[in-house]
C-alpha positions as CSV (number, residue, x, y, z in Angstrom):
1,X,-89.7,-150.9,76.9
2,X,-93.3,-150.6,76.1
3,X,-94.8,-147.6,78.4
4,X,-98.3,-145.6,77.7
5,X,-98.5,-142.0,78.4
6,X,-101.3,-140.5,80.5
7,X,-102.0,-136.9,80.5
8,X,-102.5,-135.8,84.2
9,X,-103.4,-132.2,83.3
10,X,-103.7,-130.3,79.5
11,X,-100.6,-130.4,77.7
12,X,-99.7,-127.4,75.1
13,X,-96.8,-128.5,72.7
14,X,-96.7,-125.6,69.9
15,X,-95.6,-126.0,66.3
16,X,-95.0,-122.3,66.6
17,X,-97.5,-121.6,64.1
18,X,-100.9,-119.9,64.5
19,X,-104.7,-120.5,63.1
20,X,-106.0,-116.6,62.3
21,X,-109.4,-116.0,62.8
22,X,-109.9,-116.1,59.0
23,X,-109.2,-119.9,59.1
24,X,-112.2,-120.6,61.6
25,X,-115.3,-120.2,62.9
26,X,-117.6,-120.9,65.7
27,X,-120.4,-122.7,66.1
28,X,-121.9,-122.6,69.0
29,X,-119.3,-124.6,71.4
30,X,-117.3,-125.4,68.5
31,X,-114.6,-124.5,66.5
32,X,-114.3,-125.4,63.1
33,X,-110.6,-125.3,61.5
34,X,-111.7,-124.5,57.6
35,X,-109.6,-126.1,55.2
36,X,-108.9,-123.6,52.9
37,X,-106.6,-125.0,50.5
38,X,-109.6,-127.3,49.4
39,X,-111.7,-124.0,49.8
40,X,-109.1,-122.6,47.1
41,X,-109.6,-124.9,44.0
42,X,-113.4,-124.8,43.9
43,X,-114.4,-123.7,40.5
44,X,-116.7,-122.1,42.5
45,X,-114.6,-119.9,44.6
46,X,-114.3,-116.4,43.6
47,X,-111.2,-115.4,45.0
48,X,-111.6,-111.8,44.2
49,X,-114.6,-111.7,46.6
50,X,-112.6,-113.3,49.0
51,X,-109.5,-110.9,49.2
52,X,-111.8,-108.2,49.2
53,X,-113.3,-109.8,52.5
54,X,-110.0,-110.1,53.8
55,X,-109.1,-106.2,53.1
56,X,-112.3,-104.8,54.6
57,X,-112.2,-106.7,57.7
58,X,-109.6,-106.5,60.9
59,X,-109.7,-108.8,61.7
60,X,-111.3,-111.2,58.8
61,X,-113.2,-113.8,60.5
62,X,-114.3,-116.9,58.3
63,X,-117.7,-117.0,60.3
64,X,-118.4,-113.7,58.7
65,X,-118.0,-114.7,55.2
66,X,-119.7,-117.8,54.5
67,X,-120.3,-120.4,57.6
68,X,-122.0,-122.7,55.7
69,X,-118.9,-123.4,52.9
70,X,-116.5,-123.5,56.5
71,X,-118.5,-126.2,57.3
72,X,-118.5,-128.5,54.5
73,X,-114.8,-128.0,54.0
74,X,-113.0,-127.9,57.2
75,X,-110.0,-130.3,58.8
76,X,-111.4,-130.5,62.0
77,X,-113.2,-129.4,65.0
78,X,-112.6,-128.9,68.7
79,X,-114.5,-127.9,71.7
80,X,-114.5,-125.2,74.2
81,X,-115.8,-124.1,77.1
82,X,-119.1,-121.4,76.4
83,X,-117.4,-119.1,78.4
84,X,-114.2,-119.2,76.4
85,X,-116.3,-119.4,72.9
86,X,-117.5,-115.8,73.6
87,X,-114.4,-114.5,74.8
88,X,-112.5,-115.7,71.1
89,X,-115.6,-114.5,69.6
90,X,-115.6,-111.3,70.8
91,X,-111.4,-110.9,70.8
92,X,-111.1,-112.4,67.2
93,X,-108.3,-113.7,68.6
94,X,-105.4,-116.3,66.7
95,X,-105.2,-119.6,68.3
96,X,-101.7,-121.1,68.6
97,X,-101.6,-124.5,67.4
98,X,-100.8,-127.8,69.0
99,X,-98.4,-129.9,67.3
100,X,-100.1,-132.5,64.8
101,X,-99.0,-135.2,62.4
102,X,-102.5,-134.8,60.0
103,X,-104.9,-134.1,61.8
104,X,-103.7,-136.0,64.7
105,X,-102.3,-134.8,68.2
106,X,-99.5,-136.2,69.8
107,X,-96.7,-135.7,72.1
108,X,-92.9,-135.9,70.2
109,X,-90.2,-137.6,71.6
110,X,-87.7,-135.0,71.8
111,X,-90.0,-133.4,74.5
112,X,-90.0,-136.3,76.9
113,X,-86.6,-137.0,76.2
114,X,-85.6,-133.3,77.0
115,X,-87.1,-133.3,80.4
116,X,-86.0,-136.9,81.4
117,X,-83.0,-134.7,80.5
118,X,-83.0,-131.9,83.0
119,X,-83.4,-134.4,85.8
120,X,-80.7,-136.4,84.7
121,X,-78.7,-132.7,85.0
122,X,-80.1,-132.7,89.1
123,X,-79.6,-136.1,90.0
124,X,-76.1,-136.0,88.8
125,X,-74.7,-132.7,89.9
126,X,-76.5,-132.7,93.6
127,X,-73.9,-135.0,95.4
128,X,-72.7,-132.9,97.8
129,X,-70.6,-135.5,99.7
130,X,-68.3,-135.4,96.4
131,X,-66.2,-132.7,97.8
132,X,-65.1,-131.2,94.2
133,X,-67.8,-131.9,92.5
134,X,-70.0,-129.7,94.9
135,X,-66.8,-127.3,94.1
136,X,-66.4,-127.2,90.5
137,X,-70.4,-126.9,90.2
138,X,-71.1,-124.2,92.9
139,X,-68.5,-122.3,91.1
140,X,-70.6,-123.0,87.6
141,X,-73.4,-121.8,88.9
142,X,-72.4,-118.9,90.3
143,X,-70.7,-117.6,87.3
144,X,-67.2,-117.4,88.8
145,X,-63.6,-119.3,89.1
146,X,-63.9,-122.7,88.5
147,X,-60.8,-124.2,91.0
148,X,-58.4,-126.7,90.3
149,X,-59.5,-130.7,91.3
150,X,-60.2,-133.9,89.8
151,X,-63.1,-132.1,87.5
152,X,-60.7,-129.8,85.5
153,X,-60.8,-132.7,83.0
154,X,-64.4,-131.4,82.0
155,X,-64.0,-127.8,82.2
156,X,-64.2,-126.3,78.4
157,X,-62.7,-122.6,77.9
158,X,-64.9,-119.9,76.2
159,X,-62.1,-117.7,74.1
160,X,-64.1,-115.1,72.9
161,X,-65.8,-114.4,76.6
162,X,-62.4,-115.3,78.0
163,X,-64.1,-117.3,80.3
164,X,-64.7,-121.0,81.2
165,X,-67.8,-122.2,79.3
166,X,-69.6,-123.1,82.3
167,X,-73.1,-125.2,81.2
168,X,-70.8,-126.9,78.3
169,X,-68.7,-128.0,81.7
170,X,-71.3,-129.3,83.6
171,X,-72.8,-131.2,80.8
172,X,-69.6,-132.9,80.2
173,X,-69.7,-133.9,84.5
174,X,-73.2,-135.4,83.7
175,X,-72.3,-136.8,80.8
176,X,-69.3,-139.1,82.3
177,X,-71.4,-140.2,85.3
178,X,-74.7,-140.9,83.0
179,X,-72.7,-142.3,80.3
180,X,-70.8,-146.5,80.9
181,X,-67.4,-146.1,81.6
182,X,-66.6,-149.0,79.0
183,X,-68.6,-146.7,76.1
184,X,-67.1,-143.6,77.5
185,X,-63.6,-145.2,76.7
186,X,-64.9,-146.4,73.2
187,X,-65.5,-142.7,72.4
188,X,-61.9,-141.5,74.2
189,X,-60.2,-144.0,71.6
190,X,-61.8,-142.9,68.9
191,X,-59.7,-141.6,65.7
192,X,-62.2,-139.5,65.5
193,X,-63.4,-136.2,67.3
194,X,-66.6,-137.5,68.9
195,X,-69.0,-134.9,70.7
196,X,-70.5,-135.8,74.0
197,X,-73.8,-137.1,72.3
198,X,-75.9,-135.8,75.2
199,X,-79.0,-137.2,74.4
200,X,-78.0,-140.6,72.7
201,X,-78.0,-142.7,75.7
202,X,-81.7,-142.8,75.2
203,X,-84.4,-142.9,72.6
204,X,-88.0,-142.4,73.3
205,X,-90.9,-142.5,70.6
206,X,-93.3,-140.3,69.6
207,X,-96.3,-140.6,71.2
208,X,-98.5,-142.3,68.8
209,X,-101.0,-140.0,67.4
210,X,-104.7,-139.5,68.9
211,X,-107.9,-138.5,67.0
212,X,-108.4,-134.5,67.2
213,X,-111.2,-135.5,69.9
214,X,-108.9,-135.1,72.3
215,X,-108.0,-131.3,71.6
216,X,-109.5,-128.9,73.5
217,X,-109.5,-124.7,73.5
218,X,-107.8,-123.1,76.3
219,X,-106.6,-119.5,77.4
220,X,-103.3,-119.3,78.6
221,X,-102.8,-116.5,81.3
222,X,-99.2,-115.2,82.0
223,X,-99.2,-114.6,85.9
224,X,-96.7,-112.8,87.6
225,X,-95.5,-110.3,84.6
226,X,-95.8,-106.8,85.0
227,X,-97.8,-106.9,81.6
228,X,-100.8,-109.2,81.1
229,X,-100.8,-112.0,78.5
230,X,-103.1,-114.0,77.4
231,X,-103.6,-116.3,74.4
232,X,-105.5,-118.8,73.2
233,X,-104.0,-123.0,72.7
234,X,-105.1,-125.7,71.4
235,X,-104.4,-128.5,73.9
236,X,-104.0,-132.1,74.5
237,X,-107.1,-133.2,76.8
238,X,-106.3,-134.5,80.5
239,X,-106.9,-138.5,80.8
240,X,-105.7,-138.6,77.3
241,X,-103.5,-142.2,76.7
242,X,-100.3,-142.7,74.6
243,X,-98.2,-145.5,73.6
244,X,-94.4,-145.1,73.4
245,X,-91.3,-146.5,73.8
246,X,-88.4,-146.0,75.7
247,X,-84.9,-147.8,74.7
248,X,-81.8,-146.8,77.2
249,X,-78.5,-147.4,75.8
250,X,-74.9,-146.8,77.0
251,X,-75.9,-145.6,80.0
252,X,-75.3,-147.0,83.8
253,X,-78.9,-147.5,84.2
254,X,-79.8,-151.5,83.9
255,X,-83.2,-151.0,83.1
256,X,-85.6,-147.9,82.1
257,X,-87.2,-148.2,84.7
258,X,-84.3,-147.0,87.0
259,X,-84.6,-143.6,84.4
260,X,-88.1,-143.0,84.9
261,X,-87.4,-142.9,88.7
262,X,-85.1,-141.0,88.7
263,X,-87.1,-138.3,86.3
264,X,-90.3,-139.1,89.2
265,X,-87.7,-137.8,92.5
266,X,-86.7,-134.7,90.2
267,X,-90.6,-133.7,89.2
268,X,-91.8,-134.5,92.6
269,X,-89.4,-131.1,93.3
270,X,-91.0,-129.4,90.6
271,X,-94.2,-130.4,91.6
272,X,-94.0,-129.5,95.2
273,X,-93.2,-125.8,93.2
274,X,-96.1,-125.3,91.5
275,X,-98.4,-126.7,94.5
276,X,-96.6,-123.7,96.5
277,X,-96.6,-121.1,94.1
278,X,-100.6,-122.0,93.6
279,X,-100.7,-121.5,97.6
280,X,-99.1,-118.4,97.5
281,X,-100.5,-116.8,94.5
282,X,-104.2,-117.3,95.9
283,X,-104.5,-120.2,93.2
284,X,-106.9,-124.0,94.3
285,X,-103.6,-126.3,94.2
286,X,-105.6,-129.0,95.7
287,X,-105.9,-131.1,92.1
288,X,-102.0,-130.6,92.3
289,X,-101.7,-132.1,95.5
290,X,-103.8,-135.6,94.2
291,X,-100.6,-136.1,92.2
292,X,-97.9,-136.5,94.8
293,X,-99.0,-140.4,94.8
294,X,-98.5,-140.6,91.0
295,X,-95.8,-143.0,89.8
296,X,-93.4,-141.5,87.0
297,X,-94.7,-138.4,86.3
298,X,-92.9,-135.3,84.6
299,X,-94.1,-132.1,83.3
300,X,-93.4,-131.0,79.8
301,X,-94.6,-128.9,77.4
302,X,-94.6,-125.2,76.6
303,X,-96.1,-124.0,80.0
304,X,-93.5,-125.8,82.2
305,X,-92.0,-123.3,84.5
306,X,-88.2,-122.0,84.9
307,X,-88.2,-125.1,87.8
308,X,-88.9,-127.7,85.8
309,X,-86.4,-126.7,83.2
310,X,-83.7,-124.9,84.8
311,X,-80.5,-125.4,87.4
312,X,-83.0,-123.8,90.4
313,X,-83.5,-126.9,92.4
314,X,-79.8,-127.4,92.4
315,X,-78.7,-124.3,93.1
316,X,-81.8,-124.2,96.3
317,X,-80.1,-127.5,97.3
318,X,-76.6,-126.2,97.3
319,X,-77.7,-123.1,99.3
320,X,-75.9,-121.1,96.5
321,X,-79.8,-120.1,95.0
322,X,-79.6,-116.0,94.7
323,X,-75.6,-116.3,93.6
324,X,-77.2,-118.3,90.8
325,X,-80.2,-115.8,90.0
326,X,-78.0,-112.9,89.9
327,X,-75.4,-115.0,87.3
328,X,-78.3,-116.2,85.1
329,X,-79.9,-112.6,85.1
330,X,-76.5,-111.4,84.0
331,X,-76.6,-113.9,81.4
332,X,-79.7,-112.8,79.4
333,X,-79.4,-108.8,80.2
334,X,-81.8,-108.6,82.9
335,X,-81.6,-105.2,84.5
336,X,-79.8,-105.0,88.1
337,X,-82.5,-103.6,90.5
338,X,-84.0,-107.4,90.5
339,X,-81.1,-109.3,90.3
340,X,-82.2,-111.5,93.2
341,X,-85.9,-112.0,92.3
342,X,-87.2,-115.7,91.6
343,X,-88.7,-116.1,88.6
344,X,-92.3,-116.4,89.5
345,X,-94.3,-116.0,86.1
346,X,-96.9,-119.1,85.3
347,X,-98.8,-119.6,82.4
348,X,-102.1,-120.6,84.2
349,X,-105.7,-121.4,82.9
350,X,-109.1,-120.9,84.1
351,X,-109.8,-124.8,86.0
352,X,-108.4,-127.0,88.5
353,X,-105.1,-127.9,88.2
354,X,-104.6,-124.5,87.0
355,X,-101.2,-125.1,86.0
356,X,-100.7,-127.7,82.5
357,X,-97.8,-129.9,81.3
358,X,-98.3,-132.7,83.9
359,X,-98.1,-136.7,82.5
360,X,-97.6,-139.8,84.2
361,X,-96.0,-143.0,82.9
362,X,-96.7,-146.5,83.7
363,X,-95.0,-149.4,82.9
């Protein structure tokens, strides 16, 4: 299927790398990414000049040493708002880069595909009329014995914790319900040992690529930490519009249509999340709010909360939501005296919606 992507709000999706302040410079309201491989093999560089820039500065800025070779040699620029300009001026600060095929922004597959994925893990596990399934998963999430029913079949056995593996076992439940029973049994009969191939029931494209124009400067605030964070992203513009393409295979799902609503009642959840944490944290989550009507939309990205990526919602529905905190807190070493707290950090920015990672779909 043939879908196009609209971005609802700015979307961060890092390559993990960094642009230092020595590979750009401002402009007025622009920032220029120098390209400083081509920079390198002028004959007229002088290298030595420039390393001795670089050690007598901290940090080296490229504005500092010569703007006007930035400018004829540079990949590309971006905008930003003045107030943000004098801020990075002023800070020096590195800017953590959006992903890019050239010089070309664009959403990958894999991150679509992984949060189609986490509502595929809700809308699975949340049938609470299935007696043992509401057992075997309440047990899961809370970290503790795993009882005896017509699940066992999934359960998988962690030797070296001596303990069942329980997100392995809950992955397998989702996988037999998502999965077609006649593939399922293809895979069972196998010579072969076949892993549950989680993701293969469905492909989804890259978003094709769009010019840089559509990459903005933001600063990324971590609220709700007892340490402030902020940083500085390039991001994918709101209103920005991707082709892509969706394929489901194997899976009970007719049509991928039938996925994408199911991915819409999950991120409604999340959304209804963020829209109260904005009310409660003093934040305008009106813009939010304008989104509830929005067919297929999902939230991805690196500034998706724990909500949108997590077993929360489940666990809230189940009424099993501070066993759950306490097991996953457990999990990754977080100290007892907050064993019960939600986790209520958000990367935010400075404009309405302050919250990023929202996209719609349409058919």
């Amino acid at each position: 299927m043939n879908l196009k992507l609209e971005t609802l709000t700015p979307i961060f999706i890092g390559t993990g790398e960094e642009i230092s302040p020595i590979e750009y410079f401002i402009e007025q309201n622009t920032i220029y990414r120098v390209n400083m491989e081509k920079i390198a093999r002028l004959p007229s560089f002088d290298s030595t000049q420039f390393a001795s820039f670089i050690k007598d500065n901290n940090p080296p800025y490229f504005g500092d040493f010569d703007q006007t070779l930035g400018k004829t040699y540079y990949h590309y620029n971006l905008e930003a708002d003045p107030t943000l300009i004098d801020v990075l001026i002023s800070q020096k600060d590195n800017i953590k880069e959006q992903i890019k095929t050239g010089n070309h922004a664009y959403i990958p597959g894999s991150s679509l595909k992984g949060a189609i994925y986490s509502a595929m893990w809700w809308y699975f596990l949340k049938d609470s009329s299935d007696k043992d399934l509401r057992d075997v998963v309440t047990a899961c999430l809370r970290g503790g014995f795993i009882p005896r029913n017509s699940y066992n079949q999934y359960v998988v056995f962690n030797r070296k914790q001596n303990r069942p593996d329980f997100e392995t076992t809950l992955k397998n439940i989702v996988f037999s319900k998502l999965i077609d029973s006649r593939y399922l049994q293809k895979i069972r009969n196998s010579d072969r040992r076949i892993k549950f191939p989680f993701l293969s029931w469905i492909k989804v494209s890259d978003c094709l690529p769009q010019t840089i124009e559509n990459l903005k400067l933001e600063q990324i605030e971590l609220k709700g930490s007892r340490r402030i964070l902020k940083e500085f992203v390039e991001s994918i513009k709101e209103k920005t519009i991707f082709n892509l393409t969706l394929r489901n295979y194997h899976s009970i799902f007719v049509e991928e249509k039938e996925v994408l609503e199911v991915s819409d009642q999950f991120y409604s959840k999340v959304l209804e999340k963020d829209i109260e944490w904005c009310e409660h944290n003093g934040f305008d989550g009106t813009s939010l709010e304008m989104f509830r009507g929005q067919k297929y939309k999902i939230k991805i990205g690196q500034t998706t909360s724990s909500w949108s990526t997590s077993s929360l919602i489940l666990a809230e529905e189940l009424g099993i939501l501070n066993e759950y905190i306490q097991n996953w807190r457990k999990s990754i070493g977080s100290p007892p005296y907050h064993f019960a707290d939600l986790p209520l950090t958000r990367k935010v920015i400075d404009s309405a919606p302050p919250l990023m990672g929202w996209v719609k779909i349409t058919l």
